[in-house]
MDTraj code that builds the backbone (N, CA, C; nanometers):
import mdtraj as md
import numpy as np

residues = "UNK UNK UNK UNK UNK UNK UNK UNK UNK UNK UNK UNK UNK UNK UNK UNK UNK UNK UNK UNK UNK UNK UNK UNK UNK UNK UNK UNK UNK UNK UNK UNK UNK UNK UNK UNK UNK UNK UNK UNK UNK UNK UNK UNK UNK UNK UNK UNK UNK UNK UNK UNK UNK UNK UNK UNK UNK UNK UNK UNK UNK UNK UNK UNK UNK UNK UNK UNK UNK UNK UNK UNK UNK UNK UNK UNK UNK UNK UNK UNK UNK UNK UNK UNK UNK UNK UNK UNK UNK UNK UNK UNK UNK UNK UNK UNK UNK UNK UNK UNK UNK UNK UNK UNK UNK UNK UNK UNK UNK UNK UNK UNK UNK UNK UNK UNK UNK UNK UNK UNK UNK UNK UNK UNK UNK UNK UNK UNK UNK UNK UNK UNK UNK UNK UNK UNK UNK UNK UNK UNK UNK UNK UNK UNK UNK UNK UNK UNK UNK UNK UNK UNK UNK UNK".split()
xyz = np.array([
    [10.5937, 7.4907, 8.5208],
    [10.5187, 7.5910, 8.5941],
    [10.6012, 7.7194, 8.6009],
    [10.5022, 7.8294, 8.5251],
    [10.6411, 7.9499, 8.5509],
    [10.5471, 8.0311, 8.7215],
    [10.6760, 8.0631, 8.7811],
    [10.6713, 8.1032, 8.8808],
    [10.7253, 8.2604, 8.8455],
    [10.6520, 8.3820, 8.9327],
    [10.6776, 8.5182, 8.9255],
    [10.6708, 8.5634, 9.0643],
    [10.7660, 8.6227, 9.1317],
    [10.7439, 8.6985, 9.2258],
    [10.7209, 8.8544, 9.2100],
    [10.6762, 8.9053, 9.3134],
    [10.6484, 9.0460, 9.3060],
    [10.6621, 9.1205, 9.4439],
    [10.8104, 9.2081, 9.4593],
    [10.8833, 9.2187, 9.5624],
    [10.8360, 9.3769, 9.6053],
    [10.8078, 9.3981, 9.7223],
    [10.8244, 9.5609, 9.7486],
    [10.7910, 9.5772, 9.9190],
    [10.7106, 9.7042, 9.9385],
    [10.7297, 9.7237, 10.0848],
    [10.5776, 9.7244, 10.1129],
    [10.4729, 9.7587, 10.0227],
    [10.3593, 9.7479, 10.0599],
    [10.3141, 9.7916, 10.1441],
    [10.3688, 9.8827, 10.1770],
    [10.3500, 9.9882, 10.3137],
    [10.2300, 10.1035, 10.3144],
    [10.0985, 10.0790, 10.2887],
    [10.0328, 9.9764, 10.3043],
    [10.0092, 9.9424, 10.1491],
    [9.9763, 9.8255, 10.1077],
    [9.9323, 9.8000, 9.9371],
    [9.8024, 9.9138, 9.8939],
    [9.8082, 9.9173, 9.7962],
    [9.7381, 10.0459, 9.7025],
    [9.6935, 9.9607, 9.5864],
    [9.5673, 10.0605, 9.5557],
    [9.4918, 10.0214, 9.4293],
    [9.5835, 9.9485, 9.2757],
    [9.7107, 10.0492, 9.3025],
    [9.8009, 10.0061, 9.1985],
    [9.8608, 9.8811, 9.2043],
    [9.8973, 9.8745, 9.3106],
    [9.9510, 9.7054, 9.3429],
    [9.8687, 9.6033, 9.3530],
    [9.7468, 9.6534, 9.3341],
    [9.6382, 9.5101, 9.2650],
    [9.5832, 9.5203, 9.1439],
    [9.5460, 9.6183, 9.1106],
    [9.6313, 9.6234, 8.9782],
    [9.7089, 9.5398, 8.8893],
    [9.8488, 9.5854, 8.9388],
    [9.9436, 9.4923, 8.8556],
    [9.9391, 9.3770, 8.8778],
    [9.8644, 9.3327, 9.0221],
    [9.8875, 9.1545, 9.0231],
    [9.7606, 9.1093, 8.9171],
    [9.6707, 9.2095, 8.9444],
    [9.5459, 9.1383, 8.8118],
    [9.5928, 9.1700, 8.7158],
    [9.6682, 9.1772, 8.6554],
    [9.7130, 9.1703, 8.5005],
    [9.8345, 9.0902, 8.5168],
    [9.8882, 9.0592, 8.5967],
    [9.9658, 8.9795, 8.5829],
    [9.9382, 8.8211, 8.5839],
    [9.8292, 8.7829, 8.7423],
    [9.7874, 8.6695, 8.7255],
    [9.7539, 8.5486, 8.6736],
    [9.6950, 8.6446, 8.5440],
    [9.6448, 8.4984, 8.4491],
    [9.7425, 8.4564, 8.3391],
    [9.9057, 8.5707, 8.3951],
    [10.0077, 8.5299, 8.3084],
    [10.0372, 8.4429, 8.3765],
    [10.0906, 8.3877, 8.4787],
    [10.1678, 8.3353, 8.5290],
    [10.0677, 8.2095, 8.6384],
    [10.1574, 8.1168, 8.6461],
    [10.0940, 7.9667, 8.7121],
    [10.1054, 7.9942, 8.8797],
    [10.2011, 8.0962, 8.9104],
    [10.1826, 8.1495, 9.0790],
    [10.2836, 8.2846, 9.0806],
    [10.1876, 8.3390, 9.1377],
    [10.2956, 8.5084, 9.1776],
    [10.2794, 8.4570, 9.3362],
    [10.4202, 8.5095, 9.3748],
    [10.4528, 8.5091, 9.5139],
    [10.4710, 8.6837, 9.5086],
    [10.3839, 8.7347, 9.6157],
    [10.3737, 8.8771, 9.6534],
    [10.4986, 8.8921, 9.8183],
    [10.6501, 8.9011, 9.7417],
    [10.7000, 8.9418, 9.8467],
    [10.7558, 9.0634, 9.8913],
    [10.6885, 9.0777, 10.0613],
    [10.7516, 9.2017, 10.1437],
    [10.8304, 9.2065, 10.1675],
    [10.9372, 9.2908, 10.1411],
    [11.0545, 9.3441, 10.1714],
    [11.0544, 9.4087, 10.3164],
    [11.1723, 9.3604, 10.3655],
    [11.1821, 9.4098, 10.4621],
    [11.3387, 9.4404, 10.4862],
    [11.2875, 9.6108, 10.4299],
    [11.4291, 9.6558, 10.3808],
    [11.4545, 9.7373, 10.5183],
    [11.5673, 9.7165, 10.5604],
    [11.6882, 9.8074, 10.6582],
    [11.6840, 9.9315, 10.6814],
    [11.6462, 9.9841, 10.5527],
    [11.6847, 10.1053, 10.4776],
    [11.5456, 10.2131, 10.5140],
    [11.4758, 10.1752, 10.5418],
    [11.3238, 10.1914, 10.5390],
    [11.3069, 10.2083, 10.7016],
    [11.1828, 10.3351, 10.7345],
    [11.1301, 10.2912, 10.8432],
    [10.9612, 10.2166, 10.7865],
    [10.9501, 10.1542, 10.8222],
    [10.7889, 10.0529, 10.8498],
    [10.7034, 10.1146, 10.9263],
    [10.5883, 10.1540, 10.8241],
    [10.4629, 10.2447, 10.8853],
    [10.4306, 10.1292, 10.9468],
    [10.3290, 9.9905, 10.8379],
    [10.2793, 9.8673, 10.9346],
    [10.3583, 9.7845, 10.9510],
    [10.3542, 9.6730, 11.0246],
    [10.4101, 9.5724, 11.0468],
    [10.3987, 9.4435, 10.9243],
    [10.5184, 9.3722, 10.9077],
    [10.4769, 9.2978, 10.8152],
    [10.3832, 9.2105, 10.8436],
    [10.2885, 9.1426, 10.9473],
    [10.2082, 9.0581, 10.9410],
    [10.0824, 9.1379, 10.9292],
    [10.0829, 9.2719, 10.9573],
    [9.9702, 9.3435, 10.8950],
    [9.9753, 9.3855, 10.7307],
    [10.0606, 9.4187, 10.7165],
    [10.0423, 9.3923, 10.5498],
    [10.0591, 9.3096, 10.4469],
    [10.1178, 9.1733, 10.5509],
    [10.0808, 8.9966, 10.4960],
    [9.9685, 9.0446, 10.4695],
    [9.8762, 9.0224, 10.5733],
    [9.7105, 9.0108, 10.5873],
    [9.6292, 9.1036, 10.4885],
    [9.6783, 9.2449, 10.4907],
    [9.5998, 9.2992, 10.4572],
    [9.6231, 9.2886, 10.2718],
    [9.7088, 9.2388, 10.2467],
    [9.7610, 9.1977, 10.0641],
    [9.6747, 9.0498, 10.0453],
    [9.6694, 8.9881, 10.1208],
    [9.6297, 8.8493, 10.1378],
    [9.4421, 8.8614, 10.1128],
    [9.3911, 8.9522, 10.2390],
    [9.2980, 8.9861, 10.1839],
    [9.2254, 9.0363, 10.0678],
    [9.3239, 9.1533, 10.0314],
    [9.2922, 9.2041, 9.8516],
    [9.3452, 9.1536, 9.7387],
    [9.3592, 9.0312, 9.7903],
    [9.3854, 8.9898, 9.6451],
    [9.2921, 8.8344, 9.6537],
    [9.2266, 8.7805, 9.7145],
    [9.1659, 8.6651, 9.7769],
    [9.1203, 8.6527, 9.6185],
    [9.0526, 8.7204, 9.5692],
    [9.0065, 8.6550, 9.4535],
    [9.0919, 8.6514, 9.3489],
    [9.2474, 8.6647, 9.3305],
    [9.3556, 8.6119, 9.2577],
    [9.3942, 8.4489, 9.3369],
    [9.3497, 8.3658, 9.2774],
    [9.3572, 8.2278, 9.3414],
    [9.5086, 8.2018, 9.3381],
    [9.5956, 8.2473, 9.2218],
    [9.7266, 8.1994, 9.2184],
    [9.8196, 8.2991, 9.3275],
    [9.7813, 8.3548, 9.3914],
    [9.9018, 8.4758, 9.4795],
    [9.9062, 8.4208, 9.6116],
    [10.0122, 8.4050, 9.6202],
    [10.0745, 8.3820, 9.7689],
    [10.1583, 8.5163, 9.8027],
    [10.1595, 8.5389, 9.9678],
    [10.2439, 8.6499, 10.0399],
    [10.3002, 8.5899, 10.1070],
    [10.4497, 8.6525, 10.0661],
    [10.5553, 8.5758, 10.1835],
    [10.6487, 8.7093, 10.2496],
    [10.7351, 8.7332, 10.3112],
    [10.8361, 8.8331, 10.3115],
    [10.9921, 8.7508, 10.3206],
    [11.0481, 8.8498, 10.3175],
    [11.2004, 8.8164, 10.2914],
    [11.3073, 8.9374, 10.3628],
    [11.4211, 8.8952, 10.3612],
    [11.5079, 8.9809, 10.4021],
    [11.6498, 8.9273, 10.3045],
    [11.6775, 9.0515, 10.2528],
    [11.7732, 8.9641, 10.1547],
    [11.7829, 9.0279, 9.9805],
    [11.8556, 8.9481, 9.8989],
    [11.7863, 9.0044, 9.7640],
    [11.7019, 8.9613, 9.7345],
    [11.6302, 8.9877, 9.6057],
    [11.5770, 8.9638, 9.5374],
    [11.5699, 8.8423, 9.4709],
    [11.6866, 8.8363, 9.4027],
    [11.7001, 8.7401, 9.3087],
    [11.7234, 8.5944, 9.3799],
    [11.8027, 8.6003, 9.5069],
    [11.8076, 8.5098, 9.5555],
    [11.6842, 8.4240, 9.6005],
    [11.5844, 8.5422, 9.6446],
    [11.4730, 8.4849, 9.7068],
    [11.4160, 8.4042, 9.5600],
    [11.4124, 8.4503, 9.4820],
    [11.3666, 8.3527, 9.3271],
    [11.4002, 8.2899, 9.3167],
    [11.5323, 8.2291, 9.3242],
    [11.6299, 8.1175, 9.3112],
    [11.5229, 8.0316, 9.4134],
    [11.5319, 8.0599, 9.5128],
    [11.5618, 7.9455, 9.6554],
    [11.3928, 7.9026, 9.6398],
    [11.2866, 8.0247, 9.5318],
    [11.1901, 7.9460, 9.5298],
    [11.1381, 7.9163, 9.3803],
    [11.2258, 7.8579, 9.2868],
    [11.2376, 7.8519, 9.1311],
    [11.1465, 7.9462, 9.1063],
    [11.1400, 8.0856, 9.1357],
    [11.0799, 8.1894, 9.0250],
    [11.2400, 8.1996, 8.9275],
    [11.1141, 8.2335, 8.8312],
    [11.2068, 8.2921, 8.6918],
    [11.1855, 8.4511, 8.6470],
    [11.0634, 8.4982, 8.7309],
    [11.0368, 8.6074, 8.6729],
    [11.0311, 8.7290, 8.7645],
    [11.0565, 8.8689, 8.7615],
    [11.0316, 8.9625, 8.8754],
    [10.9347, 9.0197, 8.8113],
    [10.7998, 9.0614, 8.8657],
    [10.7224, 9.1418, 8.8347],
    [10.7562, 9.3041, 8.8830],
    [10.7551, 9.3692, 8.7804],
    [10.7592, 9.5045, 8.8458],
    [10.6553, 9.5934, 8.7779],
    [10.5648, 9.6506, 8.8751],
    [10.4438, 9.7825, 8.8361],
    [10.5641, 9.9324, 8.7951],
    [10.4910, 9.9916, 8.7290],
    [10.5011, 10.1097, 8.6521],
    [10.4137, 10.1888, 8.6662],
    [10.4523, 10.3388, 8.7415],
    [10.2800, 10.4333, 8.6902],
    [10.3585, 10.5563, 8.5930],
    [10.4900, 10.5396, 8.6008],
    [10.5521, 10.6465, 8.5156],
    [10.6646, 10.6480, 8.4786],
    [10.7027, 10.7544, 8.4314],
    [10.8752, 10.7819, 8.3597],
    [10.9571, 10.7299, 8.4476],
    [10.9616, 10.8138, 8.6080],
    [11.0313, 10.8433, 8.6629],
    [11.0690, 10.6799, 8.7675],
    [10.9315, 10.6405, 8.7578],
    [10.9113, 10.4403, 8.7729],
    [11.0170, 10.3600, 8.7059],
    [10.9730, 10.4006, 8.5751],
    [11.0934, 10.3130, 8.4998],
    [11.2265, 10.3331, 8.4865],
    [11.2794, 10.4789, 8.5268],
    [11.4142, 10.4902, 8.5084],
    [11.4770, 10.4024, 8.6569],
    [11.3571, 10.4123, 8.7522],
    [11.4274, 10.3215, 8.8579],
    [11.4010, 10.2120, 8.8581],
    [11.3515, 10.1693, 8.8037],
    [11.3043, 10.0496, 8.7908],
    [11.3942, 9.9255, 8.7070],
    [11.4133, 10.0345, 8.5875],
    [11.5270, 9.9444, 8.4893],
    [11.6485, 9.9438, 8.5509],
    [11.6819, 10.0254, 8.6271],
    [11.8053, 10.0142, 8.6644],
    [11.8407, 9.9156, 8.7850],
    [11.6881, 9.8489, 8.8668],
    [11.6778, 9.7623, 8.9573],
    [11.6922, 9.6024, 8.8656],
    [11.6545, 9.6192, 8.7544],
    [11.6065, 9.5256, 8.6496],
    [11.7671, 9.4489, 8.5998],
    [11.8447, 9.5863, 8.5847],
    [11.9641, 9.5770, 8.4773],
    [12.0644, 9.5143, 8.6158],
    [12.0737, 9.5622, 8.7679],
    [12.1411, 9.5418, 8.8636],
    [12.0791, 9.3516, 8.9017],
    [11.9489, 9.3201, 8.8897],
    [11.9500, 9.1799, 8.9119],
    [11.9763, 9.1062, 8.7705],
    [11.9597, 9.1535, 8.6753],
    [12.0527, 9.0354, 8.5761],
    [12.1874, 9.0847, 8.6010],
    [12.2547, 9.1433, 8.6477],
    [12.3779, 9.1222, 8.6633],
    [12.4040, 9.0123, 8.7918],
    [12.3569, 8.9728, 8.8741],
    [12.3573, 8.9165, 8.9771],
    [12.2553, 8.7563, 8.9169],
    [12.2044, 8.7750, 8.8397],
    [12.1476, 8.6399, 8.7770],
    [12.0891, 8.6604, 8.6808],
    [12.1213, 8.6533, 8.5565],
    [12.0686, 8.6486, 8.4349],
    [11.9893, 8.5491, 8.3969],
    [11.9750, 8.4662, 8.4273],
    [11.8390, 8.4103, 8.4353],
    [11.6975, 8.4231, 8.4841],
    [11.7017, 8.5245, 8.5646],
    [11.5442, 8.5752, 8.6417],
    [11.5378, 8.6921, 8.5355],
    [11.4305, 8.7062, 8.4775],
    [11.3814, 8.8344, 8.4169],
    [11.2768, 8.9073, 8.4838],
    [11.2891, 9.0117, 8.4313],
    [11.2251, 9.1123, 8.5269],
    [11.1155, 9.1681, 8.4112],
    [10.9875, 9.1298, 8.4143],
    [10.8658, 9.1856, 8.3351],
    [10.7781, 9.3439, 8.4270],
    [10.7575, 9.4300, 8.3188],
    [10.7096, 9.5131, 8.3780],
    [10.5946, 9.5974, 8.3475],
    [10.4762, 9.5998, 8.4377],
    [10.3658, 9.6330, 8.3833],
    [10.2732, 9.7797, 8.4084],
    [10.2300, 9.8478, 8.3197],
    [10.1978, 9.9634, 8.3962],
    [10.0381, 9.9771, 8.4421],
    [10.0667, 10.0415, 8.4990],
    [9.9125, 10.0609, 8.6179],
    [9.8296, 10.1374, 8.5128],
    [9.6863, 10.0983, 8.5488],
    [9.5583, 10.1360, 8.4151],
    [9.6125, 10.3322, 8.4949],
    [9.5853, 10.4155, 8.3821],
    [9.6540, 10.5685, 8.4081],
    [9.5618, 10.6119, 8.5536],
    [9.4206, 10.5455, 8.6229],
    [9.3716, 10.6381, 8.7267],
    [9.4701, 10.5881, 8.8407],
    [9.5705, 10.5016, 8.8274],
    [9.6257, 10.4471, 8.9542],
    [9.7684, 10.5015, 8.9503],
    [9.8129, 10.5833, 8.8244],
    [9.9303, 10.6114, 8.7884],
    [9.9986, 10.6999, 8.9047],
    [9.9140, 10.7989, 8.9992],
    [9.9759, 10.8880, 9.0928],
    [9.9458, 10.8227, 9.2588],
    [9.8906, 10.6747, 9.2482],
    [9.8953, 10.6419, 9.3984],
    [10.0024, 10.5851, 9.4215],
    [10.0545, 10.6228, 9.5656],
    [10.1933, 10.5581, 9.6210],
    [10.1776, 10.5230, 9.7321],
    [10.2373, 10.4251, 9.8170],
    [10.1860, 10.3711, 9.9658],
    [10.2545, 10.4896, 10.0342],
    [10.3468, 10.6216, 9.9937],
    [10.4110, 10.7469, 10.0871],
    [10.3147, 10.8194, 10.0888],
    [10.2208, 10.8446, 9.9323],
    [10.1495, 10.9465, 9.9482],
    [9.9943, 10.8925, 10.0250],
    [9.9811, 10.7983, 10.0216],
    [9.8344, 10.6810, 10.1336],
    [9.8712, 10.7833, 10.2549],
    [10.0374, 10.6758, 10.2737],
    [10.0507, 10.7724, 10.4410],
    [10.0399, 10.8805, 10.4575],
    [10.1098, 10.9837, 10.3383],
    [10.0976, 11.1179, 10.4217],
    [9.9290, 11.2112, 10.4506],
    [9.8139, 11.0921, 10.3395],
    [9.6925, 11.1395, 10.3514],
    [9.6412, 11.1000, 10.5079],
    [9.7057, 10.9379, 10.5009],
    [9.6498, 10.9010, 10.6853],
    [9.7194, 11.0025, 10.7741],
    [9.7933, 11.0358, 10.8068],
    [9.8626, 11.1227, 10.8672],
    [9.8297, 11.2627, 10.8516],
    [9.7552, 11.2959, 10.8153],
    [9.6462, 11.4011, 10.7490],
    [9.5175, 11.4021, 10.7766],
    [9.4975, 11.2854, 10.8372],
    [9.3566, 11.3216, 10.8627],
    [9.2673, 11.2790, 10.7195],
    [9.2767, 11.2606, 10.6432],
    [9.2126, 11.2578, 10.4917],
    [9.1968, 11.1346, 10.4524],
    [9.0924, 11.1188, 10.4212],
    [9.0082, 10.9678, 10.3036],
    [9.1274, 10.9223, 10.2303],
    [9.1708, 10.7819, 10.2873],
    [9.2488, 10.6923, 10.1682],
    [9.1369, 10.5793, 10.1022],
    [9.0169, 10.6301, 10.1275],
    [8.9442, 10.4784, 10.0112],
    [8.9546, 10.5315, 9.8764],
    [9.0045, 10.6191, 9.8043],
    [9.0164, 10.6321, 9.6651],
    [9.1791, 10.5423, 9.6323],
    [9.2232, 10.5283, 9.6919],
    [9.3621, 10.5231, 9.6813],
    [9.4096, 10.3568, 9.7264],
    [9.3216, 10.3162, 9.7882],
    [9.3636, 10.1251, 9.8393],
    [9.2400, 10.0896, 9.8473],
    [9.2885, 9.9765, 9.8324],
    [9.1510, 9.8095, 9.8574],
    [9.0744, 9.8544, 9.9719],
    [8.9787, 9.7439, 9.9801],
    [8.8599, 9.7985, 10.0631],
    [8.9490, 9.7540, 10.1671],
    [8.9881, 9.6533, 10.2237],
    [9.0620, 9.5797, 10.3068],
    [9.1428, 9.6622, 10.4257],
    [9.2005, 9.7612, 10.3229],
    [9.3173, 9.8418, 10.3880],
    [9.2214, 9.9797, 10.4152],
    [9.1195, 10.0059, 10.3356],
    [9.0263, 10.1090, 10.4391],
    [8.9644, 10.0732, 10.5042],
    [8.9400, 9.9695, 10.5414],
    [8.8578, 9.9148, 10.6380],
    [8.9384, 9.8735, 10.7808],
    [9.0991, 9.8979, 10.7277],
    [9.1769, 9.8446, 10.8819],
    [9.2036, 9.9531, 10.9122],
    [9.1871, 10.0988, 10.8506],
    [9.2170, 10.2140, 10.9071],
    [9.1067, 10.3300, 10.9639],
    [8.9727, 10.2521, 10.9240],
    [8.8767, 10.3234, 10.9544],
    [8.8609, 10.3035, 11.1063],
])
top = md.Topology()
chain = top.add_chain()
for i, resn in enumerate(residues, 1):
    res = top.add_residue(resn, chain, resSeq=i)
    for name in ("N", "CA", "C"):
        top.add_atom(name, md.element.get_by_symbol(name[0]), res)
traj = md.Trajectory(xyz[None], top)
């Protein structure tokens, strides 16, 4: 059974981040969708609101589970035999950070690979910063996330 996780902050999830789990899905026998719950970060929602609200938009991906973590990455794969990191792409500037997140966990375990997929091009400029700074604005985020997540902000 190959196992894939798919790590980030989801603050709140976006069109793009379902997305990449539907193209990823029918690669893989289970994606675990985990929230980070990075230090480093302030947290618009709470993680059991954006458990829920990822949980909800993706209901019809039968293989995705949401978990969160605190910690690395790679470890969290280990402790749950993933082999694979999923990482979304909407651009250049994606992948230069991205590979370099990629190149920093095979140094720390060369055995987890890190696959990476890019978002169909209308999802290429949504970001869960730029969601917020539209909620925080006053302005329509249903172009930009699942019905799920406009529907918890309406």
């Amino acid at each position: 059974m190959t196992i894939a996780i798919y790590p980030g902050s989801f603050d709140p999830v976006t069109k793009g981040h379902i997305d990449v789990l539907t193209q990823a899905s029918p690669i893989f026998e289970k994606i675990i969708v985990i929230i980070a719950n990075n230090h480093t970060k302030n947290n618009f929602l709470p993680i059991e609101i954006r458990k829920s609200l990822i949980e909800e938009s993706t209901k019809f991906l039968p293989n995705i589970i949401v978990d969160s973590y605190n910690g690395l990455t790679v470890e969290y794969a280990t402790k749950h035999n993933a082999s694979v990191i999923i990482r979304g792409l909407r651009n250049s500037a994606d992948f230069d950070y991205e590979l370099t997140l990629a190149h920093n966990n095979s140094v720390l375990d060369e055995s987890i690979k890190t696959i990476f997929f890019p978002t169909k091009p209308e999802y290429s400029y949504i970001s869960s910063s730029a969601v917020r700074e539209i909620l925080f604005n006053n302005g329509s985020i249903e172009p930009f996330v699942p019905s799920a997540v406009y529907k918890y902000f309406s």
